[in-house]
MARSE-847924 format. One record per residue (C-alpha): x, y, z. Coordinates in pm, 1 decimal, padded with zeros to 6 digits, always signed. Layout:
<xx: X	yy: Y	zz: Z>
...
//
This chain:
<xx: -10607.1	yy: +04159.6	zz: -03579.5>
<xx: -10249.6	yy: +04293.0	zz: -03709.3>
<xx: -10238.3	yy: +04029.3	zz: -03956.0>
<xx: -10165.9	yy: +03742.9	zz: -03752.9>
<xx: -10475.4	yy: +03504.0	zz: -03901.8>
<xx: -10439.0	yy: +03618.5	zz: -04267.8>
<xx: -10324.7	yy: +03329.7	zz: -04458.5>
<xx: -10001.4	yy: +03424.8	zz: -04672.3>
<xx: -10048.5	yy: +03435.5	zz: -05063.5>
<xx: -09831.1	yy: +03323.4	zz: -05324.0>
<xx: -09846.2	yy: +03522.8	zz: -05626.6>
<xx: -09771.5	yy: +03327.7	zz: -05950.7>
<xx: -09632.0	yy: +03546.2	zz: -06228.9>
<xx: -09745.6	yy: +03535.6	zz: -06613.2>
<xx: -09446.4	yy: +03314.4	zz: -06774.9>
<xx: -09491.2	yy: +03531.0	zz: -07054.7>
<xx: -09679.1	yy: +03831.8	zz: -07224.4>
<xx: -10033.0	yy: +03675.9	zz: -07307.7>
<xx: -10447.3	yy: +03709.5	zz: -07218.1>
<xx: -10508.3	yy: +03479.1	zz: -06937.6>
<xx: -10802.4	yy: +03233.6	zz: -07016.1>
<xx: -10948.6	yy: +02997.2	zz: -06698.4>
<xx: -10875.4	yy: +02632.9	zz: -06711.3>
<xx: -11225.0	yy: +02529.5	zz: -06798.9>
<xx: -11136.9	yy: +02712.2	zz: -07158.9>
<xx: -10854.1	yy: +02469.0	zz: -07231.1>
<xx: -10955.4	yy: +02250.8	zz: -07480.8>
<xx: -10730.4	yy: +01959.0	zz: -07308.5>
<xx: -10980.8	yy: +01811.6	zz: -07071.1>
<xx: -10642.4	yy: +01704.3	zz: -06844.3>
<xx: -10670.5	yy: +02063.5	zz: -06812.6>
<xx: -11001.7	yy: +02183.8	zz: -06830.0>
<xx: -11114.6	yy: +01932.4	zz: -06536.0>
<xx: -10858.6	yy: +02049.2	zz: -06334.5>
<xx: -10674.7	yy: +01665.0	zz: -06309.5>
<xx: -10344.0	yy: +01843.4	zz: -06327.5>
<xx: -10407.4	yy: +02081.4	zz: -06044.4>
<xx: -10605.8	yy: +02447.1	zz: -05995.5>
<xx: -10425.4	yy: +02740.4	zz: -06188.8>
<xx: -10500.1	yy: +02921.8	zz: -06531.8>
<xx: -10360.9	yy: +02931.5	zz: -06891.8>
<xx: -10246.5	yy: +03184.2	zz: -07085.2>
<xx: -10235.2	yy: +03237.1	zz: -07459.9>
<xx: -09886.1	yy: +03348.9	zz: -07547.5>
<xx: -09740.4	yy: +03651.8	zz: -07700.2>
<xx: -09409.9	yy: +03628.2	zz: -07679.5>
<xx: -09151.4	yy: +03334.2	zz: -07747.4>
<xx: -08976.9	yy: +03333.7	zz: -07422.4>
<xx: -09168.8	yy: +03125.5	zz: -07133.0>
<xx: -09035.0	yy: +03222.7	zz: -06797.3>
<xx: -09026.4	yy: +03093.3	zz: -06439.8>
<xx: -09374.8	yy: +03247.0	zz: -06268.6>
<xx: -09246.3	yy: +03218.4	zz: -05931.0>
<xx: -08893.7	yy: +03189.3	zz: -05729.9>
<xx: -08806.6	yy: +02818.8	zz: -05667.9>
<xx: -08573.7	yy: +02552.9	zz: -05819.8>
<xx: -08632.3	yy: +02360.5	zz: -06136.1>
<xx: -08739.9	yy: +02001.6	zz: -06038.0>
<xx: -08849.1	yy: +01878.5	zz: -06366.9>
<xx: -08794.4	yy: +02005.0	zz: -06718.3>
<xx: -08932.3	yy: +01751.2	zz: -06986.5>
<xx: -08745.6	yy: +01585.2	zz: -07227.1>
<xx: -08939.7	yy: +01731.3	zz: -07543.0>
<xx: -08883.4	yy: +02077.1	zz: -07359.7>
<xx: -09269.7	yy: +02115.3	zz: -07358.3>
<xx: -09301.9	yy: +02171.7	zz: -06989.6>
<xx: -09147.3	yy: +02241.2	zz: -06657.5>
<xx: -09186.5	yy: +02225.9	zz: -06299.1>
<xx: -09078.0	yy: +02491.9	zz: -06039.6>
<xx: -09112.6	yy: +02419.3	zz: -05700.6>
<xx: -09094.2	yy: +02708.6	zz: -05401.6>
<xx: -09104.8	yy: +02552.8	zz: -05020.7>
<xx: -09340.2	yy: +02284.4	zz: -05145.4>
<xx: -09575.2	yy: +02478.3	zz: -05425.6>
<xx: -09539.3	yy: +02288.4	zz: -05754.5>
<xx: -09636.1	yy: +02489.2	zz: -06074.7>
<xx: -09643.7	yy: +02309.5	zz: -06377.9>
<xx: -09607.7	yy: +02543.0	zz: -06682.2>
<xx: -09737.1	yy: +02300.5	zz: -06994.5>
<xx: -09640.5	yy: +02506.2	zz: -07301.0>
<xx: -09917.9	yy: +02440.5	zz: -07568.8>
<xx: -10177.5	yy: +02139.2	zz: -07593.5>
<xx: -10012.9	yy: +01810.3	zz: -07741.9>
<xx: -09708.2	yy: +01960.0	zz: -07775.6>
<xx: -09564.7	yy: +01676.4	zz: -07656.3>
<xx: -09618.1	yy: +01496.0	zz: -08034.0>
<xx: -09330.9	yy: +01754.4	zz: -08171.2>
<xx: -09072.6	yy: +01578.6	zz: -07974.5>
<xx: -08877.5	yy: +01898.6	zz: -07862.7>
<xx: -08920.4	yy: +02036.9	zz: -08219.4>
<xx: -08954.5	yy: +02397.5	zz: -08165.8>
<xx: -08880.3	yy: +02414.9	zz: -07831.0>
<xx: -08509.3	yy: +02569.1	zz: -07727.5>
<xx: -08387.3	yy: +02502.1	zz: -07336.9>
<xx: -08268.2	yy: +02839.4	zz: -07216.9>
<xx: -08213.2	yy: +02693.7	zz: -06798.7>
<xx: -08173.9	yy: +02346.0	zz: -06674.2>
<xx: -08294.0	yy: +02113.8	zz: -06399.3>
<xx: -08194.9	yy: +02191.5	zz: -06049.0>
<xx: -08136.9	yy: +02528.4	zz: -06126.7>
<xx: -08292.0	yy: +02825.9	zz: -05915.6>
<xx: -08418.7	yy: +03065.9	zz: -06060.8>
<xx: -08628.5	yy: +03382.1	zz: -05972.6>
<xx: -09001.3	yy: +03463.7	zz: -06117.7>
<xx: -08919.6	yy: +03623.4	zz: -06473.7>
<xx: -08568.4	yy: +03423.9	zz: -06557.2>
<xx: -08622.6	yy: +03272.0	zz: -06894.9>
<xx: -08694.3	yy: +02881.7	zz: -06898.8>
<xx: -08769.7	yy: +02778.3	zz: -07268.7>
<xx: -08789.2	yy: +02945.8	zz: -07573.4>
<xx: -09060.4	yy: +02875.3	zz: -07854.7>
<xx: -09090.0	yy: +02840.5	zz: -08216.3>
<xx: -09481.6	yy: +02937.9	zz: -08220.1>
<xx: -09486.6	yy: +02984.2	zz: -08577.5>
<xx: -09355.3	yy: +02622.6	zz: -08594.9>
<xx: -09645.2	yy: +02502.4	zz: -08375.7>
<xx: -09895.4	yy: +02735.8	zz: -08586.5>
<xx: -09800.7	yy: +02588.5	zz: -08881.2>
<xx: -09829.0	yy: +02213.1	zz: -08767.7>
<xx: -10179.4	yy: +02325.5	zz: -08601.9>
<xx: -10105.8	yy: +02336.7	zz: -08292.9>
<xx: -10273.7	yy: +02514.0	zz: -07969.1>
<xx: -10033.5	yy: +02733.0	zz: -07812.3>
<xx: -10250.5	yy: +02817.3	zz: -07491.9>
<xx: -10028.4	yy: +02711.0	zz: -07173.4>
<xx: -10133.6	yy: +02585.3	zz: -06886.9>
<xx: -10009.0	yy: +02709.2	zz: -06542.3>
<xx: -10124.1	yy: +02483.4	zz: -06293.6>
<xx: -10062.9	yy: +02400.4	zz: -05900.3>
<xx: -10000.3	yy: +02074.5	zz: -05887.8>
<xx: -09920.7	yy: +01985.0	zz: -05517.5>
<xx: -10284.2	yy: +02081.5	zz: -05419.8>
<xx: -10259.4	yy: +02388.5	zz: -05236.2>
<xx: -10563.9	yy: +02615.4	zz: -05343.1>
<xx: -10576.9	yy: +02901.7	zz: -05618.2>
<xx: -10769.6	yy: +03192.4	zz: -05376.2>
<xx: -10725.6	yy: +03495.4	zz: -05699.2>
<xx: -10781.3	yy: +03434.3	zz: -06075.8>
<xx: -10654.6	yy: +03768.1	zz: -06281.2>
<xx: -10790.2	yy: +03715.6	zz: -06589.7>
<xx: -10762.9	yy: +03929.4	zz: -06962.7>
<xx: -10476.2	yy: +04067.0	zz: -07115.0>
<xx: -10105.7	yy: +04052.8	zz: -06869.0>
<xx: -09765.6	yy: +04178.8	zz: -06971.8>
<xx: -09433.0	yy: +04021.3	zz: -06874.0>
<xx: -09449.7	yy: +03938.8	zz: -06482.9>
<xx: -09832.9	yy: +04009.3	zz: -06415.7>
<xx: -09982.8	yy: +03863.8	zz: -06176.9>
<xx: -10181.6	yy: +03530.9	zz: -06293.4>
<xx: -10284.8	yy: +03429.8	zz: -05966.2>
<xx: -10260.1	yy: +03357.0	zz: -05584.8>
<xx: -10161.7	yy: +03062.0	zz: -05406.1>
<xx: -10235.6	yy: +02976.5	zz: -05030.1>
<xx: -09959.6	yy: +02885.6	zz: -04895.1>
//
């Protein structure tokens, strides 16, 4: 009645232009078994990997591989690529920095995929929830810039 027992939703933005796979797809069972948290990956079209939801940067990794945004509590983990971490920030360009907030669609890292191609790596990135709350929507398939990748309770 009116609302007042619906749980609230946090939607979770595609960092980039891509066709959203599930998890159990990533060949990265860290991943695929859902150890890092519930979410979905996306395989990328684009070079520029953006924030997927308002928040503050808590964590961007040394290599520039991944980052962590956090919004009142909800950790997402955006893991650009599998192994990626073995190129030792080779191809990867930091376009914001930690601490920093940021809304859903500011630009985070940019990506030499042709680089990663060419060395044979997977480009798929993960987008995982990593402080446990649960995924309740899955949109899966093709999503442009800012789709929405999932839902959050919250």
């Amino acid at each position: 009645m009116f609302g007042l027992f619906e749980k609230k939703k946090l939607e979770v933005l595609a960092p980039c232009k891509g066709e959203v796979i599930s998890l159990k797809d990533v060949d990265d069972e860290v991943f695929s078994k859902k150890m890092a948290g519930e979410g979905v990956a996306i395989t990328p079209k684009d070079s520029i990997i953006c924030s997927p939801i308002d928040g503050v940067i808590t964590k961007i990794f040394p290599t520039n591989h991944a980052f962590v945004i956090n919004n009142k509590g909800v950790e997402v983990i955006v893991h650009i690529g599998l192994d990626t971490v073995t190129l030792a920030g080779e191809g990867f360009h930091r376009l914001a920095s930690e601490e920093q907030s940021v809304k859903a669609g500011d630009p985070i890292i940019e990506v030499d995929f042709e680089l990663l191609r060419a060395k044979g790596i997977d480009a798929t990135t993960p987008v995982v929830i990593s402080s446990g709350q649960k995924v309740v929507n899955e949109f899966m398939g093709d999503v442009e810039d800012n789709g929405v990748i999932m839902e959050v309770s919250i």
